[in-house]
N, C-alpha and C positions, 0 to 999 in steps of 0.2 A: 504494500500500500504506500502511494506517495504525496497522500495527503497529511499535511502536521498534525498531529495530537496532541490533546492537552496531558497533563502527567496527574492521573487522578488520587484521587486523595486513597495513602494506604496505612492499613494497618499495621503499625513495626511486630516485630516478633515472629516464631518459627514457626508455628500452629495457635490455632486459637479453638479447635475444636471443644474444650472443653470451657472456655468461655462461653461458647452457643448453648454446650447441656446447661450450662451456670444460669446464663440470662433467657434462656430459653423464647417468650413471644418478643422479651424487650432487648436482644442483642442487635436485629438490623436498626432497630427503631434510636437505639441509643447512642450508635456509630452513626446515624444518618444525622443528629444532632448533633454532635458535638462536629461532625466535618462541616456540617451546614452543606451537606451536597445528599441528594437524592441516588447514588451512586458509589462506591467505595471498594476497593481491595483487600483482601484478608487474603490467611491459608486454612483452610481446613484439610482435614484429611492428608496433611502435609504436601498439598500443591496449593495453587495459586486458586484462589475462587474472587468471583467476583458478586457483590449484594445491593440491590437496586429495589426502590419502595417507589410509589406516587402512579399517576394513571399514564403521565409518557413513558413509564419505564416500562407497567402491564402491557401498552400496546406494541413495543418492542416484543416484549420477551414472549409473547405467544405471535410473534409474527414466525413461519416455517422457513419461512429461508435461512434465517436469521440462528435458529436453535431446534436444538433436537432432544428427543428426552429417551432415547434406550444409552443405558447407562449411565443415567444422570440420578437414578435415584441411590441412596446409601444401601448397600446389603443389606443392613439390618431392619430397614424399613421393605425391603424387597420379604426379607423372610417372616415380617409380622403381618404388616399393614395389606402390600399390594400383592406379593404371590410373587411366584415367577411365569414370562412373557404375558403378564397383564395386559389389558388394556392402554394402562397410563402409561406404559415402558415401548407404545410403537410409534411409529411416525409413517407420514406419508400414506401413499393410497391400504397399507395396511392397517394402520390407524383409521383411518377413514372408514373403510368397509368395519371393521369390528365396531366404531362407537355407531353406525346406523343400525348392528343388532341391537344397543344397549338402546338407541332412541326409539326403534319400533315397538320398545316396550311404554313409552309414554305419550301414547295416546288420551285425548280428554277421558276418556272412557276407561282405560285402563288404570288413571288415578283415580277416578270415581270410584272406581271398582276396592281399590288400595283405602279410601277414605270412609269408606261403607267398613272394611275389614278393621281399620282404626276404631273408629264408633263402637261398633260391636265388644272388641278388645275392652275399651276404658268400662263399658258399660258392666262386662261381667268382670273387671277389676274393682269400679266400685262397691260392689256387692261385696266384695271380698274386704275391703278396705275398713268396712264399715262395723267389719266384726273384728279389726284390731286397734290395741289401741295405739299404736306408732306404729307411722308409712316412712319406709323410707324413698321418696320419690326416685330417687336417680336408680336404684336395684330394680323399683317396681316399674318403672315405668323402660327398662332396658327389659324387661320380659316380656314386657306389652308389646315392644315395638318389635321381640323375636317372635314372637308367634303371627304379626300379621308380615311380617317381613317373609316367612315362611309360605304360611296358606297365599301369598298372592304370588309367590315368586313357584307355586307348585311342589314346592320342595315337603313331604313329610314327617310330621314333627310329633313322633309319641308323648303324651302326656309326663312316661316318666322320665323322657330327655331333656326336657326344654330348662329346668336349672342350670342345665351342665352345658346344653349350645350355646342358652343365652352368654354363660360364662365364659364361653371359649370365642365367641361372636364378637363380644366386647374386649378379652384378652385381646387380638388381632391392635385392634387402635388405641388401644393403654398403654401397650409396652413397645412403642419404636421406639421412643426417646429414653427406655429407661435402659440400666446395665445389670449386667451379673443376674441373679438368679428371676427378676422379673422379665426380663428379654427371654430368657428360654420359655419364660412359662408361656411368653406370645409365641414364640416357636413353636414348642409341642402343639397349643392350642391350632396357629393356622394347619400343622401335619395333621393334626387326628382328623380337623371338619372337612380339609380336602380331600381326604381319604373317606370320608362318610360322603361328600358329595360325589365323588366319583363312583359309588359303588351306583347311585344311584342313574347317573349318564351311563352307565354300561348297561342298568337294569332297561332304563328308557330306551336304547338302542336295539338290545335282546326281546323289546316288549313285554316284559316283562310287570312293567308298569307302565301307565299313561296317562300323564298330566295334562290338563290341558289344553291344547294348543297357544293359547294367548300368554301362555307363562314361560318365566325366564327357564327353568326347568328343560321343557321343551324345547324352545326357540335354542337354545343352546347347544341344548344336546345334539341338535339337528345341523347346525351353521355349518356351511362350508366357507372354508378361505377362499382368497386371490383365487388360488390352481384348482379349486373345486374341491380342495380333500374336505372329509370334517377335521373338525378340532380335535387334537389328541382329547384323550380323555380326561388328562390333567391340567391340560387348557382351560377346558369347560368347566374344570371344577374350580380353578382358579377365577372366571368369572363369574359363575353363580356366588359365588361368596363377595363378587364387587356388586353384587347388588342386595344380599343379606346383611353384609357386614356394615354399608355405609347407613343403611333403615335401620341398626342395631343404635348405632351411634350419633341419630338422631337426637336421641336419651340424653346429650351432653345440651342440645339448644332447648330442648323443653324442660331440665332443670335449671338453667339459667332465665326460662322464662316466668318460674315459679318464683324464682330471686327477683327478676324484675319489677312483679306482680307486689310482692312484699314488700323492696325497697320504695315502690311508687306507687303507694295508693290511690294516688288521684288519677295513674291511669288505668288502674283497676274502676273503677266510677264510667270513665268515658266508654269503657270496652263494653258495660252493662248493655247499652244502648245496643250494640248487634249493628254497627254500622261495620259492614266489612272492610271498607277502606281502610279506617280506623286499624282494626283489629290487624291487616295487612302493613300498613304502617308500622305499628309496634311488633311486628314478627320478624320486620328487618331490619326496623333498628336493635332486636337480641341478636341478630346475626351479625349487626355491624358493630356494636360495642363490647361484645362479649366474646372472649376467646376461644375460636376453635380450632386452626389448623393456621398453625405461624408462618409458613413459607411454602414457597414450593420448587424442585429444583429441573436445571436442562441444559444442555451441555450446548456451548458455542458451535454453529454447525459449520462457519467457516467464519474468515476473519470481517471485521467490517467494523466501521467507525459509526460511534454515535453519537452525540454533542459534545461533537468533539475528543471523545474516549474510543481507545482501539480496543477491540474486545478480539481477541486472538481464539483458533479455531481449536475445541476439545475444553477449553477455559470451562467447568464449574462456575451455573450461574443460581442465583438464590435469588427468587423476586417476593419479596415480603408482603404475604397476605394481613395480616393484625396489623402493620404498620401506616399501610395503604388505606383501608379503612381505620385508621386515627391520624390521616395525613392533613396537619392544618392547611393547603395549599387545596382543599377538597373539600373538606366539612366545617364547619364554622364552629367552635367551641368541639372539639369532635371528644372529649372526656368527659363528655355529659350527657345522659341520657335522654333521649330528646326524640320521639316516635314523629312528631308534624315534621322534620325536617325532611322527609320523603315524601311527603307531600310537592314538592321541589325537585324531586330527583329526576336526574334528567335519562334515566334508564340506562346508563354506558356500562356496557359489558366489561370495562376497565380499571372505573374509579369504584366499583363496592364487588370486591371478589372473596368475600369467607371460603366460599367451593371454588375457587378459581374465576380467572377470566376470560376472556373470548369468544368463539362460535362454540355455540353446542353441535354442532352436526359436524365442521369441521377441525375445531380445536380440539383442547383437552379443558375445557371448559368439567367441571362435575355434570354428568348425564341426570343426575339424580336430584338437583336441583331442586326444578316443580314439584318432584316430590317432596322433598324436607318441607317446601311452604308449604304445601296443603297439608301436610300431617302436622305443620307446627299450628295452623291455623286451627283445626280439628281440636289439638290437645288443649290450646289456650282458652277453646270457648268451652272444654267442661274447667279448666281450673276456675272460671270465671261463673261462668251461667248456669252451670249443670249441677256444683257439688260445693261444698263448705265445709272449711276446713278451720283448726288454727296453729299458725308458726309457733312454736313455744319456743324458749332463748336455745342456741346453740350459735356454733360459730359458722356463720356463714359467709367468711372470707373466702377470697380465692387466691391463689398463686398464677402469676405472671412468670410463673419459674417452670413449674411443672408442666409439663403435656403429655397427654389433653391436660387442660386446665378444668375440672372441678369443686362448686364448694365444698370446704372442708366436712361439713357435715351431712353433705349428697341431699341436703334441704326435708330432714324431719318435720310430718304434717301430724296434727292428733285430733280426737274427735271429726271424723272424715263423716258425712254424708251428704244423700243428695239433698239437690234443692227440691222442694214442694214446687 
């Protein structure tokens, strides 16, 4: 390249990897301040990575020319979180054809379908609730969301499994970020449910069973690639679990909306009213304030400058999701909770990415998106309209440290019933 470059701002020292486990949502967000650049050099993993937050940087860093993402994600998050040859791990027209399997599952109709199974879920959960006297929301409601995560995705789910899926469902996005004996335990847990889902794409294949047809079960088990093969069978089970596991972990935005509900009663009051806007509003401001997925990573696909910074090819790039959504340069006051201010929003695929940014059909956008709002919308109007509860004192901080980021005390409810 022989155009000039500016010499971007870096971080001195040999690695900083353990800086990132340290400050975990607030490591880009707190290097992006103190450079006062939206762009910056580090090392992790003992080479050179480069960390980028605000909406010029999203519309870069999901541009395809530009970056690629098979082997951009850490191993460890390969072996908890995404599987191996996921979805999120392809580019290009194989990328492409595999998220149109995951999109053909999100038809209006097939979330409907998904929001009826929600309903249902909370409805025979309250019944249950009502006869203990401490809920602990974020356990109970990670069960709620395996059993309908299950019955719409076609997948099988014995009565006396579902402690232990759910368990293993949620181990998968608990433990990328953690070390030593919690990282295995996301290990084992993604081997054992792969190995349960796969029994079951062989079963589907053998006909043995038959789900279906409108279900990920099916659709899956049946996909052909580019060359017309099907999907090994380890494939298939590595994506049925990208659509279990992320409705698993829903659980993490609908106890932070029980924290919401409690820290701000007065928009508890406005949501009474059943104005959906409203209620839509306050669904994404818990997704824009509230911690769920810090970053996300993609390896430089060839060399290429950009304001003025060379970004060299194979270069580790990090684009800060929690940072972006708290970027004053985007949101006005963005440390305060504030649901009208989407009322405003100008819909960019760029400046509000909790599940990422860009095209759903062609990017790596989260597929599952539509989904998490209408199920976040669903759960919010029984916390609100359906059921009454009351917070009793615990601590219901959270860590900016840890991820996922949960309140400390998973948001204990007591005297649970419905409303008249």
């Amino acid at each position: 390249m022989s155009e000039n470059k500016n010499q971007m701002p870096r971080e001195e020292g040999i690695d900083h990897s353990l800086s990132l486990l340290r400050e975990g949502y607030m490591y880009i967000l707190n290097r992006r301040q103190s450079f006062h650049s939206n762009v910056f050099e580090t090392r992790l993993l003992g080479k050179k990575a480069i960390c980028m937050s605000g909406k010029e940087a999203a519309e870069v860093f999901y541009d395809h020319d530009k970056f690629k993402r098979k082997g951009a994600a850490p191993k460890r998050a390969v072996q908890t979180l995404f599987g191996e040859n996921g979805v999120q791990v392809l580019d290009g027209e194989e990328h492409k054809h595999r998220k149109e399997m995951f999109m053909s599952l999100m038809s209006p109709q097939a979330i409907q379908k998904l929001t009826d199974m929600t309903k249902h879920q909370w409805e025979t959960a309250l019944s249950k609730w009502e006869q203990m006297d401490q809920v602990i929301l974020y356990d109970e409601v990670k069960e709620i969301m395996c059993r309908t995560a299950c019955e719409w995705a076609g997948v099988p789910l014995p009565e006396e499994d579902v402690k232990e899926i759910t368990k293993d469902l949620a181990a998968m996005f608990e433990t990328p970020a953690a070390v030593g004996p919690n990282h295995w335990l996301g290990r084992r847990a993604r081997n054992k449910v792969e190995k349960r889902m796969g029994h079951l794409v062989d079963k589907v294949r053998n006909d043995e069973i038959n789900p279906p047809e409108d279900t990920a079960l099916y659709r899956f088990a049946w996909h052909r690639d580019l060359e017309g093969n099907l999907l090994t069978t380890d494939t298939a089970s590595v994506e049925i679990l990208n659509i279990l596991r992320p409705i698993v972990a829903i659980a993490i935005f609908i106890n932070f909306t029980a924290l919401a509900l409690h820290q701000h009663p007065e928009e508890r009051e406005k949501l009474k009213s059943g104005d959906k806007q409203h209620a839509q509003m306050f669904v994404q401001e818990v997704r824009r304030f509230y911690p769920f997925f810090p970053f996300v990573a993609a390896l430089v696909k060839k060399d290429f400058t950009w304001n003025g910074y060379g970004f060299e090819e194979g270069t580790l790039t990090l684009l800060d999701l929690y940072g972006t959504n708290h970027h004053p340069e985007i949101w006005e006051n963005p440390d305060v909770f504030n649901p009208d201010r989407f009322a405003k929003w100008d819909g960019s695929p760029f400046n509000f990415i909790p599940q990422g940014g860009g095209d759903y059909m062609m990017g790596h956008r989260c597929a599952g998106e539509w989904i998490t709002l209408a199920v976040m919308n669903v759960c919010l109007d029984y916390l609100v309209n359906q059921m009454e509860y009351d917070v009793p004192d615990q601590d219901l901080s959270y860590s900016l440290v840890s991820i996922p980021s949960i309140p400390d005390s998973k948001v204990a409810v007591k005297g649970v019933k419905r409303k008249a």
